[in-house]
Backbone as a ProteinNet text record, in pm:
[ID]
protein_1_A
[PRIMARY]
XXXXXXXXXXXXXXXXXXXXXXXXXXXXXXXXXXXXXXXXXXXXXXXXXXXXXXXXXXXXXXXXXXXXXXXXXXXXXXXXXXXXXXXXXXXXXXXXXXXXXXXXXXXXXXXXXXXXXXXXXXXXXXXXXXXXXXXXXXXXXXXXXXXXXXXXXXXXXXXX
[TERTIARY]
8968.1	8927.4	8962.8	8827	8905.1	8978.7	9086.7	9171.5	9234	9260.5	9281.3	9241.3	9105.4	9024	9024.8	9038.6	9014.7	9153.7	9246.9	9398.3	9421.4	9347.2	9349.6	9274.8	9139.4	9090.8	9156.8	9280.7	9317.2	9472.2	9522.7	9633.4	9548.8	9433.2	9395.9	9343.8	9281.8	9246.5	9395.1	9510.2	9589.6	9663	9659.1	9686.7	9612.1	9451.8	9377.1	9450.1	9447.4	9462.6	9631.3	9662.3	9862.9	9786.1	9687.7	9644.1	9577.8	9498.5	9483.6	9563.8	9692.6	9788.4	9843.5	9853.1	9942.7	9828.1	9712.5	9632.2	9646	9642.3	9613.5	9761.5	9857.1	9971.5	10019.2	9963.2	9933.5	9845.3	9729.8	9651	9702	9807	9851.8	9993.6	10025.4	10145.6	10054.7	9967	9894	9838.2	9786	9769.5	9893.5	9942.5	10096	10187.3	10178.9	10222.4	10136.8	10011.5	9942.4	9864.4	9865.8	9816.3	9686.1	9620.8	9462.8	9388.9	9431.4	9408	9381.2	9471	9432.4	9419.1	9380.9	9289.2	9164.1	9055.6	8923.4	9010.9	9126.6	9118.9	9166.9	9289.8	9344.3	9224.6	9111.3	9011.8	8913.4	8916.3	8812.7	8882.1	9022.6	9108.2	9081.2	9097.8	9079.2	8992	8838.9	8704.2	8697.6	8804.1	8784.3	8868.2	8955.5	9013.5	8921.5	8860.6	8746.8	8676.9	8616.6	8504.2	8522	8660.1	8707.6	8720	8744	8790.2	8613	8564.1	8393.2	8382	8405.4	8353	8436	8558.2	8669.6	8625.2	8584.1	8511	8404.9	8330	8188.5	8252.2	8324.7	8401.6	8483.9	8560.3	8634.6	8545.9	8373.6	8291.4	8249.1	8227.8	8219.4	8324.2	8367.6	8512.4	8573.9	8568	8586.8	8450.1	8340.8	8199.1	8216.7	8263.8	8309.4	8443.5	8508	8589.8	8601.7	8499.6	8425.2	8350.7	8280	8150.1	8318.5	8374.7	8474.1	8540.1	8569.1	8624.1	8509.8	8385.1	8274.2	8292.4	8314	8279.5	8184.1	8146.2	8006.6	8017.9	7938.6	7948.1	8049.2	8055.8	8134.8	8233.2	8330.1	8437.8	8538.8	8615.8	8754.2	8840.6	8957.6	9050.2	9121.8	9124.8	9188.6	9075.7	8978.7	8934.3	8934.9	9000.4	9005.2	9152.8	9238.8	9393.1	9374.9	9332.5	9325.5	9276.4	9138.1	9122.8	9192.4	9271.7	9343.3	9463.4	9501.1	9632.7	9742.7	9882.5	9972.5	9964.6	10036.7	10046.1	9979	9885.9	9773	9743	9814.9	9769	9902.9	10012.8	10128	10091.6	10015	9954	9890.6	9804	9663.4	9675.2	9775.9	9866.6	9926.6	9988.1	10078.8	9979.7	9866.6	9784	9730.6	9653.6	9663.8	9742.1	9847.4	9992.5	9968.9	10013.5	9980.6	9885.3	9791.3	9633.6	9663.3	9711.1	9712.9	9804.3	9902.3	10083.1	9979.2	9911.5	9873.6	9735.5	9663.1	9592.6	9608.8	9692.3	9768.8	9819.3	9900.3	9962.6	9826.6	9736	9657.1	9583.5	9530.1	9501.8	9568	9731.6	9827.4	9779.7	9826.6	9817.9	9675.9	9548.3	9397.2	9422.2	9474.4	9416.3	9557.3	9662.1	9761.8	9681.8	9605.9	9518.2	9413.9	9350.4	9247.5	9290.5	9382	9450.8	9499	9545.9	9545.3	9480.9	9320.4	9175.6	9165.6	9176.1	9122.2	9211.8	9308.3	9411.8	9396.9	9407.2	9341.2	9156.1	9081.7	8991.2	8961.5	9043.8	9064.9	9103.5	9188.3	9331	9218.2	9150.5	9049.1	8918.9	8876.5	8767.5	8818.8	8932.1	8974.1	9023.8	9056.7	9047.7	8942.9	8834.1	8713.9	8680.9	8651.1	8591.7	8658.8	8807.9	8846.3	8916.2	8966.6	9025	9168.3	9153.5	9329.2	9380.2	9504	9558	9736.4	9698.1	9833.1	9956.6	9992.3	10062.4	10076.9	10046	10025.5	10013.8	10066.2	10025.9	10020.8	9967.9	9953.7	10041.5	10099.5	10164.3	10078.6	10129.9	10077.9	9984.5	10042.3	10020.9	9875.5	9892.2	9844.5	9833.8	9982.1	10073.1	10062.5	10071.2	10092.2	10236.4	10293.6	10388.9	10380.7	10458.8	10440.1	10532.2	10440.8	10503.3	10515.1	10539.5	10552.4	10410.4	10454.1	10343.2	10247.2	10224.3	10136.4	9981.7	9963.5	9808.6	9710.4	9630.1	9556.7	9378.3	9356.7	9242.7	9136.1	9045.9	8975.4	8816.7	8801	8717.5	8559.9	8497	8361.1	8250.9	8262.7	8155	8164.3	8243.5	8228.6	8106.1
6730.6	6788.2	6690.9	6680	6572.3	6629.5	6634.6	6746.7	6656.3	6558.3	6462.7	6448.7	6422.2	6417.9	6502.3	6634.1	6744.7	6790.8	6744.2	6752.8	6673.9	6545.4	6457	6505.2	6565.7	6663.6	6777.1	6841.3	6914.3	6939.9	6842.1	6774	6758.1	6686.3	6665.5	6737.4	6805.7	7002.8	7045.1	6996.4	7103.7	7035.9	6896.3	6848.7	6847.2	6881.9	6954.4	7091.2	7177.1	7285.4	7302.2	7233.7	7212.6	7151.6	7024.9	6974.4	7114.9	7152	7283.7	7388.1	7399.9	7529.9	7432.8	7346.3	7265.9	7278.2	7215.9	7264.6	7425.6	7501.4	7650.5	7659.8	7576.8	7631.7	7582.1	7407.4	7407.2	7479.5	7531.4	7567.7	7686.2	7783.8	7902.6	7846.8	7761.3	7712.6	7664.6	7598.7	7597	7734.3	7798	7959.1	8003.1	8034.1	8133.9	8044.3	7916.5	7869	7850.9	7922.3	7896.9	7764	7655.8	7549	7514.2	7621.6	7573.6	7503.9	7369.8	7238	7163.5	7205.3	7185.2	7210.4	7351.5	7425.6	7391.7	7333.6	7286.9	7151.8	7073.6	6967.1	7081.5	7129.3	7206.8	7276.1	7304.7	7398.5	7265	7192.9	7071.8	7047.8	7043.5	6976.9	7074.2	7164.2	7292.4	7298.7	7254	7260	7136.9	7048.4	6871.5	6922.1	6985.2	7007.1	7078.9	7216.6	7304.8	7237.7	7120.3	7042.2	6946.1	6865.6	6850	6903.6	7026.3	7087.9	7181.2	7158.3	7184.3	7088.5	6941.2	6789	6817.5	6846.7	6880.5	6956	7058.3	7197.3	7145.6	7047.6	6956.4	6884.7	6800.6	6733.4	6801.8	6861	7019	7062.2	7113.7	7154.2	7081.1	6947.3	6868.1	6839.7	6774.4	6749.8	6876.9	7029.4	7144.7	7166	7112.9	7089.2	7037.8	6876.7	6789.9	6832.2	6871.3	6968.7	7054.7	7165.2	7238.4	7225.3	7096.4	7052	6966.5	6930.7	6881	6942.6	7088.9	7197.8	7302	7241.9	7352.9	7515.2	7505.1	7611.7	7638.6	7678.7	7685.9	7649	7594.7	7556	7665.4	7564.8	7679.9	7790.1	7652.2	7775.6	7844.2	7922.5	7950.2	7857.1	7847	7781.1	7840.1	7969.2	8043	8037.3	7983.7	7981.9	7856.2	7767.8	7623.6	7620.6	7666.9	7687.9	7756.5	7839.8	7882.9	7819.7	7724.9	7616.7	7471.4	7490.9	7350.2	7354.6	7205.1	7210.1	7196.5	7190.5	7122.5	7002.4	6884.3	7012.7	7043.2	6991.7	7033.2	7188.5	7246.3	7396.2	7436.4	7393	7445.6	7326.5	7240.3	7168.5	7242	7321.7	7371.8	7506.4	7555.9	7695.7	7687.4	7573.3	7543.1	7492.1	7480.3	7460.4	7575.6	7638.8	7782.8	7913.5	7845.9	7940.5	7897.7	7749.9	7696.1	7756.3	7707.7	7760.3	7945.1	8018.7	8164.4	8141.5	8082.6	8086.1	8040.6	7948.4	7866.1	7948.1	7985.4	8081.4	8197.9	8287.7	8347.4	8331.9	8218.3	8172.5	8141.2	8082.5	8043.9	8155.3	8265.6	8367.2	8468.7	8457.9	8525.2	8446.9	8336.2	8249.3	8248.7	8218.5	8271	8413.8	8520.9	8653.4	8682	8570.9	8602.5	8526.1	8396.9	8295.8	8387.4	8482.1	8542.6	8658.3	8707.6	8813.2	8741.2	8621.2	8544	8563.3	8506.6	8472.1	8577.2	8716.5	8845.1	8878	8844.5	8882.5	8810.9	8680.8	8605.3	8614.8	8682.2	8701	8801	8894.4	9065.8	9046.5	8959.6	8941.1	8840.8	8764.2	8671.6	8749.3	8836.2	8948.3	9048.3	9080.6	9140.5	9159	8973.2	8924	8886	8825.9	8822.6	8962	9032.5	9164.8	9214.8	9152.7	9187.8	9346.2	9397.2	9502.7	9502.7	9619.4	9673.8	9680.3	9583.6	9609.5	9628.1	9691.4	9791.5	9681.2	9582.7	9457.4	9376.1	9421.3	9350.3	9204.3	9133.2	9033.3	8979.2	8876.5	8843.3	8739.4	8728.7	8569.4	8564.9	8419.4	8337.6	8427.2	8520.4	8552.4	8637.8	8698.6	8822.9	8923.3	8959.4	9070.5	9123.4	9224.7	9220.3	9278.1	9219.6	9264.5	9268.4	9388.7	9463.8	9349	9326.9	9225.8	9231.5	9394.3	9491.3	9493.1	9480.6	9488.5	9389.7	9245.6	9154.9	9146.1	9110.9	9125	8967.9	8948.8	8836.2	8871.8	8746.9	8700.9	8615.5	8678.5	8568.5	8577.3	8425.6	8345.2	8405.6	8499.8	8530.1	8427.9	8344.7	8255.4	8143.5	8170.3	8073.2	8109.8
14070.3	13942.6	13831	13762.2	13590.5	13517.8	13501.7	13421.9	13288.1	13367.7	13266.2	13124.1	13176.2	13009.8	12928	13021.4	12957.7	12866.4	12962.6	12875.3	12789.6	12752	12656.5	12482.6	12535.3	12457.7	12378.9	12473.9	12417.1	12383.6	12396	12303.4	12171.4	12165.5	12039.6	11988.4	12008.7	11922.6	11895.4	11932.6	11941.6	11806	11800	11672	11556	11587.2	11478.1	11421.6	11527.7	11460.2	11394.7	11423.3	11400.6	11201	11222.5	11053.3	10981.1	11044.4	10987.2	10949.9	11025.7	10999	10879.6	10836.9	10752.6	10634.3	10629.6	10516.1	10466.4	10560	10510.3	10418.8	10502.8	10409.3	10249.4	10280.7	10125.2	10046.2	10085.1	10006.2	9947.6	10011.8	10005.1	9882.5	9933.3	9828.7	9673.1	9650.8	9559.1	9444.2	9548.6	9513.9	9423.4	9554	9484.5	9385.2	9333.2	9209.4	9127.3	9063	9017.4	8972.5	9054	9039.9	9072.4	9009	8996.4	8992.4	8940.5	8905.6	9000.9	9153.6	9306.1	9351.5	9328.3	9422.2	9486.4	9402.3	9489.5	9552.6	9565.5	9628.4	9781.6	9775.9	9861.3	9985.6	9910.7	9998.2	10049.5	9974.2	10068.6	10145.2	10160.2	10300.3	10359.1	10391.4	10439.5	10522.7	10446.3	10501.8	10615.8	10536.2	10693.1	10805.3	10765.5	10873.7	10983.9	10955.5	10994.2	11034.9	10989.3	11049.9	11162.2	11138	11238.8	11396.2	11341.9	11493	11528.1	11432.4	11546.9	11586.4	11562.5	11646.7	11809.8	11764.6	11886.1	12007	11944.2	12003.8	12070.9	12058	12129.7	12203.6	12209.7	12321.9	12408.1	12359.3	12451	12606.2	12510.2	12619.6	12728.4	12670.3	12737.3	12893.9	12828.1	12888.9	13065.1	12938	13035.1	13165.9	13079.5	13207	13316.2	13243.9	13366.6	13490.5	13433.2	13540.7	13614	13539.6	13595.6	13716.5	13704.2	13778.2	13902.2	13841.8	13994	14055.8	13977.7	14049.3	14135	14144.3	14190	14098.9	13973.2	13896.9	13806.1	13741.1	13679.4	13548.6	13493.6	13357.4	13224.1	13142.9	13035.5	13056.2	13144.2	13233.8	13136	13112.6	13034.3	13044.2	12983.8	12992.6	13128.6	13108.1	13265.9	13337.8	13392.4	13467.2	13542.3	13485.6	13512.8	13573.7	13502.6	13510.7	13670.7	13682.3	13855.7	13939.8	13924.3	13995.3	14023.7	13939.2	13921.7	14042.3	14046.5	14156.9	14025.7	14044.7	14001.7	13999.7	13899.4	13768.8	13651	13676.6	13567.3	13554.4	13690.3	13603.1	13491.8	13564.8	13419.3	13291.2	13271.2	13173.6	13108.3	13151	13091.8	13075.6	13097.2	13099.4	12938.1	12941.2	12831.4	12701.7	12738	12626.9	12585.3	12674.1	12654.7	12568.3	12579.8	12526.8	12383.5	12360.4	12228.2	12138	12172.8	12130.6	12075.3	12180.2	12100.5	12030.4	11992.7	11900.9	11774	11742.4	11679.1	11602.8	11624.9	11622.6	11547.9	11638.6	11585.1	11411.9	11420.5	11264.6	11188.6	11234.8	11110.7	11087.8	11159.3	11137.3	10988.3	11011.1	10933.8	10840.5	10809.4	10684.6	10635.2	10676.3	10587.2	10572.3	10640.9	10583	10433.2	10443.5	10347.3	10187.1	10245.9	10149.1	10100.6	10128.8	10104.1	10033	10052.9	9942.5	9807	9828.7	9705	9650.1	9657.9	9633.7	9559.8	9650.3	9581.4	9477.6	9462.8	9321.5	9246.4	9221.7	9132.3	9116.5	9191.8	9124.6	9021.8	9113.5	8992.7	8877	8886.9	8754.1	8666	8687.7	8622.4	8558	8660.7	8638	8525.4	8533.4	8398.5	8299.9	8320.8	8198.1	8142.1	8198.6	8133.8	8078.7	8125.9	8076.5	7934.2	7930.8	7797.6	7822.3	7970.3	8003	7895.2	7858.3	7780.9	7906.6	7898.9	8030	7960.2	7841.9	7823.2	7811	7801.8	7786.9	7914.9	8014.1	8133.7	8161.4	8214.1	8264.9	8395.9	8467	8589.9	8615.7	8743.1	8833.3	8892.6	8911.3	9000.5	9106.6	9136.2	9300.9	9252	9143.9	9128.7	9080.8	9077.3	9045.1	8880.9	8895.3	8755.4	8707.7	8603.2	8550	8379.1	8350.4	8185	8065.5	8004.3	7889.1	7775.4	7778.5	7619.4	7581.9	7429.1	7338.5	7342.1	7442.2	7415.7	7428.7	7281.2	7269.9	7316.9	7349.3	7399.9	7325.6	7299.7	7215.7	7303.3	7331.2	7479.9	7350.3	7372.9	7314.8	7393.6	7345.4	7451.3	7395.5	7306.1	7326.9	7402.7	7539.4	7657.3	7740.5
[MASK]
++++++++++++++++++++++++++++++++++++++++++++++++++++++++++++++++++++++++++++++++++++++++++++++++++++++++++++++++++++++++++++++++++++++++++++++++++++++++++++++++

């Protein structure tokens, strides 16, 4: 079985998605200090990283074909489906990539759905400030949040 290649492949997805958990987390650190200013740089990394790992994802298939095809299994096998055909020790190899892959996953999952609640609080908090909402002395952080700031009144320029 080529397992090889295929484990070479996916060491390197696995350091994609490791650049990706690291983008999502700046981008989330950007967010929650209100640093807007890098925000569109923060989300284009974001997007290379993403793009990255579809090029990955094409060689991956590849790669898992060819093993496939040396293990007599059928095209577009699973990762566990390869892991059972395999001898040692490429199956505790490809086991252990496996494992990775959900841990990893997993986290970047947490971290976009924590990035996306950002998004939506700073859009609300932006949305009503445009609108010119009495928001009773209110003001927003970074994050979102709002907190009461007495009596303060705000003057928003509508001929933008």
């Amino acid at each position: 079985m080529d397992v090889e290649k295929l484990s070479l492949v996916l060491w390197r997805e696995r350091e994609l998605l490791e650049a990706l958990q690291y983008r999502l987390a700046v981008e989330q650190l950007v967010m929650a200090g209100g640093q807007t200013r890098w925000l569109a740089n923060a989300a284009r990394d974001v997007e290379q990283a993403v793009e990255e790992l579809r090029s990955m994802e094409l060689l991956r298939a590849v790669a898992a074909d060819e093993a496939a095809s040396a293990a007599g299994l059928a095209p577009n096998p699973s990762l566990s489906a390869l892991i059972a055909a395999a001898d040692e020790p490429w199956r505790s190899i490809l086991a252990d990539h496996r494992e990775a892959f959900a841990a990893m996953t997993e986290e970047i999952e947490r971290i976009a759905a924590t990035n996306r609640a950002l998004i939506a609080n700073g859009l609300r908090a932006a949305h009503e400030t445009l609108l010119g909402a009495d928001d009773g002395g209110r003001i927003y952080t970074a994050a979102g949040a709002t907190v009461s700031d007495g009596a303060r009144t705000a003057v928003v320029d509508r001929s933008l």
